[in-house]
N, C-alpha and C positions, 0 to 999 in steps of 0.2 A: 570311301570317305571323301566329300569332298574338299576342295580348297582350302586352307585356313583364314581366318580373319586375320588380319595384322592389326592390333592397334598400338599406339608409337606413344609413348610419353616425350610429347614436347619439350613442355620446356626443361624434361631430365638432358635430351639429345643435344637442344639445343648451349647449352648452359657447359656440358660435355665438351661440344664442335668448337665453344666461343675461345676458351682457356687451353685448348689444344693445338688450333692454328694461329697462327699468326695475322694480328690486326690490320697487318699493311696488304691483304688481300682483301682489293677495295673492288668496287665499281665503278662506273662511269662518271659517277657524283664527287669519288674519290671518298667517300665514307666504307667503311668495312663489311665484308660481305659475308667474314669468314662461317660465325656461325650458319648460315641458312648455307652455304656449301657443305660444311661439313655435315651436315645434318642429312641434306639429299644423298649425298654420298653413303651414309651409313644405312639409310632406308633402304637405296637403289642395292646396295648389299644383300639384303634380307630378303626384298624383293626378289633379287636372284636366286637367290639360295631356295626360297620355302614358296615362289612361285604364289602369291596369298590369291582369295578372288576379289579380297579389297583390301586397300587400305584406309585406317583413319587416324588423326593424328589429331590429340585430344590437350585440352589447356583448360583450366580452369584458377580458381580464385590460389591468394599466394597460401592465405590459410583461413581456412571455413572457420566464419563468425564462431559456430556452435563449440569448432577447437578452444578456439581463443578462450571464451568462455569458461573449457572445463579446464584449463590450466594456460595463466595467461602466458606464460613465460612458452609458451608455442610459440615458436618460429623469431623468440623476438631477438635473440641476436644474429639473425641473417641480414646483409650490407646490402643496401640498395640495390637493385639492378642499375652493371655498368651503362656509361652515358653510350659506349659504342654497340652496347646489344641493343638496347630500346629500339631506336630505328627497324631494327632488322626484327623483331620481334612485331612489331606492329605491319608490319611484311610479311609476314609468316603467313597469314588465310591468303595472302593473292598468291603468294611464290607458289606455295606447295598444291595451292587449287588447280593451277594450272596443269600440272603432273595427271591430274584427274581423280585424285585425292579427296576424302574427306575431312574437314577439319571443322571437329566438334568443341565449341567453348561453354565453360558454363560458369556464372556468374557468382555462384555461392560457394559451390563444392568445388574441389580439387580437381587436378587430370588424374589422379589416382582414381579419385572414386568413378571418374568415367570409365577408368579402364577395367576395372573390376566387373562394373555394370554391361558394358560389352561384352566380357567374356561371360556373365551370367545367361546374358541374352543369346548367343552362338551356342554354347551347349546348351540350352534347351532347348535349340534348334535342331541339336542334335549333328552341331560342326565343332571345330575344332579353332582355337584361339591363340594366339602367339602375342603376349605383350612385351612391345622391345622399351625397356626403362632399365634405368640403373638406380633404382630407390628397390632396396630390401624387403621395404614392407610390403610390394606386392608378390612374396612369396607365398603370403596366407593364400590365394587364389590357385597355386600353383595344385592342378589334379592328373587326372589321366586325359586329357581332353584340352588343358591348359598348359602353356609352359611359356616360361620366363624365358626373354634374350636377353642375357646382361650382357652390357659393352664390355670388353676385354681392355686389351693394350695396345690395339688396333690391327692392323696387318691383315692379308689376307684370310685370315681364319675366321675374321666376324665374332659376332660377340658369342657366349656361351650358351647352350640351351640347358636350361634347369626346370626339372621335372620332377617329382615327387620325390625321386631319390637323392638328385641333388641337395633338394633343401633338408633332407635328413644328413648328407654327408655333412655341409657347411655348417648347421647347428645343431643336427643330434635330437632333431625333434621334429614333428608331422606338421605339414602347410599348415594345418586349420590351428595350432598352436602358436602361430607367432605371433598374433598379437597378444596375447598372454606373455609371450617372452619378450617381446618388446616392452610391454608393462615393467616387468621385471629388473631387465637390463638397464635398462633404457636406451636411449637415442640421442645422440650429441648432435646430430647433422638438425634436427627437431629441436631441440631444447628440452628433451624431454630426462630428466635424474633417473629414473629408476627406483629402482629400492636401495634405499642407503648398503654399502659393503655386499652386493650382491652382484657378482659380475656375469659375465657370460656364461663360463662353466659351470658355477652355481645355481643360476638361471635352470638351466639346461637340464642340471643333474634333479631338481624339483619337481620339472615338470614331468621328467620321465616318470619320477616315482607317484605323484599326485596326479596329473592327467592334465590340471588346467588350474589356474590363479585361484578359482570360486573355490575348491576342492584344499587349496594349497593355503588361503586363510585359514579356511575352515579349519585344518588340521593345526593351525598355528593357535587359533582360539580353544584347541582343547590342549593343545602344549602334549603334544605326540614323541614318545618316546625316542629317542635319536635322532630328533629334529636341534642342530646347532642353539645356544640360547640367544647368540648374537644375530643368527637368521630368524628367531621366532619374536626378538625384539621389535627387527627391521618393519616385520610383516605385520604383527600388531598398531605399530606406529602409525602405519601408512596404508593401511587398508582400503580407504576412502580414494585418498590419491592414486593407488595402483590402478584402482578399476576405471577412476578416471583415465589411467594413463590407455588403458586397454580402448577404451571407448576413442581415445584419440588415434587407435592407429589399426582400428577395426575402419574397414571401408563402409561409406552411405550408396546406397544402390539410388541410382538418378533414372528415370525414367527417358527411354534412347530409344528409338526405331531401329531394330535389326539391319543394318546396311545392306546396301544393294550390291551386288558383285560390278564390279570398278577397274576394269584394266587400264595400265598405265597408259597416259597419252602423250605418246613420246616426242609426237611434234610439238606439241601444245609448251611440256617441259622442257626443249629447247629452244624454243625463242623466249620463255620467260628466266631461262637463264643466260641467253648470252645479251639480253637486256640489261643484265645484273652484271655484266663483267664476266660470266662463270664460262671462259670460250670452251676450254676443256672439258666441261661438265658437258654443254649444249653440244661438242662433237662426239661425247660418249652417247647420247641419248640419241643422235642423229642415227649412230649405226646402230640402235636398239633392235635386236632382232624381232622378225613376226609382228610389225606393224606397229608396235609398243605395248605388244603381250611379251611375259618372261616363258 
């Protein structure tokens, strides 16, 4: 088998690195550096560990028109991006380019849906796929061939790798089901309600029995023996809306070129970090073993 793809949820890492370190690690401008440090940092991790034959690190819109749309209250109580990330963010394509990196943006869609799309395109390549984000909802993607790094607590250990069976331990139900459960649950960090009175256990215990939401109205609409009356209320009610909810956290496949294998370019990513202040970072990459191969 060869290498895996890496691809990186931006601005999950980056949003992570900003609220983790501290602001008074600046650069030379004396503006804050901290997220694109900790970001590299968390990569150059992954990197090491899973050895990728590329990386890419993906960004796109804060929330695709088409969300907005099927339920407006998507995203709308999230707080501006802070004035100390912008900067660093509009730095992100040159910082991380220079590593030798890919950095994919798309205008409409999400970084989620690029990352989904990526790992579609790698296994049908017939490679293997590593998405490093710490959003949930890319667990639906999660197969034998795909697996999730979710960031931890930090420390030496790196973040988690979750695999098929992870995401049954954590919710009790198969990858290709969560946005069905997510429909259900709902999502706070989204804005998205769920089903009124229907929490996560609930969620969960439904969809084992029924298989999937379409399945799980259905049986609501025939009023299925030992189905709760406050759960067959819920579902009735909000029929329209679930599926909406579903359609909002089911990923859009973007049309991407297969990446090219990309080894780290460890000089490159040391002078574009001790340009930035990052002297520590640029004398870790300086002793990068094998030329700026992991």
């Amino acid at each position: 088998m060869p290498a895996p793809l890496l691809a990186v949820d931006a601005p999950s890492l980056l949003y992570r690195a900003f609220f983790a370190l501290p602001k008074s690690i600046t650069g030379a401008d004396g503006r804050p550096v901290n997220a694109l440090l900790g970001t590299a940092n968390l990569v150059l991790q992954a990197v090491e560990r899973h050895a990728p034959r590329a990386v890419v690190l993906c960004f796109g819109a804060e929330a695709a028109n088409y969300r907005v749309e099927l339920y407006p209250g998507y995203h709308a109580d999230r707080p501006p991006m802070p004035d100390e990330l912008s900067p660093q963010w509009a730095d992100a394509r040159a910082f991380f380019g220079a590593f030798g990196w890919q950095v994919l943006w798309d205008e409409e869609l999400e970084a989620d849906d690029l990352l989904g799309s990526l790992a579609t395109i790698e296994t049908q390549a017939g490679g293997e796929a590593l998405l490093f984000t710490g959003d949930r909802d890319m667990f639906q993607c999660v197969g034998e061939q795909v697996t999730v790094l979710f960031p931890g607590g930090g420390g030496k250990d790196g973040p988690v790798e979750i695999g098929p069976d992870g995401v049954r331990e954590r919710y009790g139900i198969d990858p290709a089901q969560v946005p069905d459960f997510i429909a259900l649950r709902g999502d706070p960090s989204d804005g998205l309600p769920g089903a009124k009175g229907i929490g996560e256990k609930t969620a969960r215990d439904l969809l084992r029995e029924h298989g999937s939401l379409d399945a799980l109205l259905e049986a609501a609409g025939r009023g299925v023996p030992g189905m709760r009356p406050r759960v067959v209320g819920a579902l009735r009610d909000a029929g329209a809306e679930l599926r909406a909810f579903r359609a909002i956290a089911t990923l859009r496949h973007i049309a991407v070129d297969r990446p090219p294998d990309g080894p780290l370019d460890a000089a490159g990513a040391a002078q574009a970090a001790r340009e930035r202040g990052m002297n520590r970072l640029a004398e870790r990459l300086q002793a990068w073993p094998g030329g700026g191969r992991p």
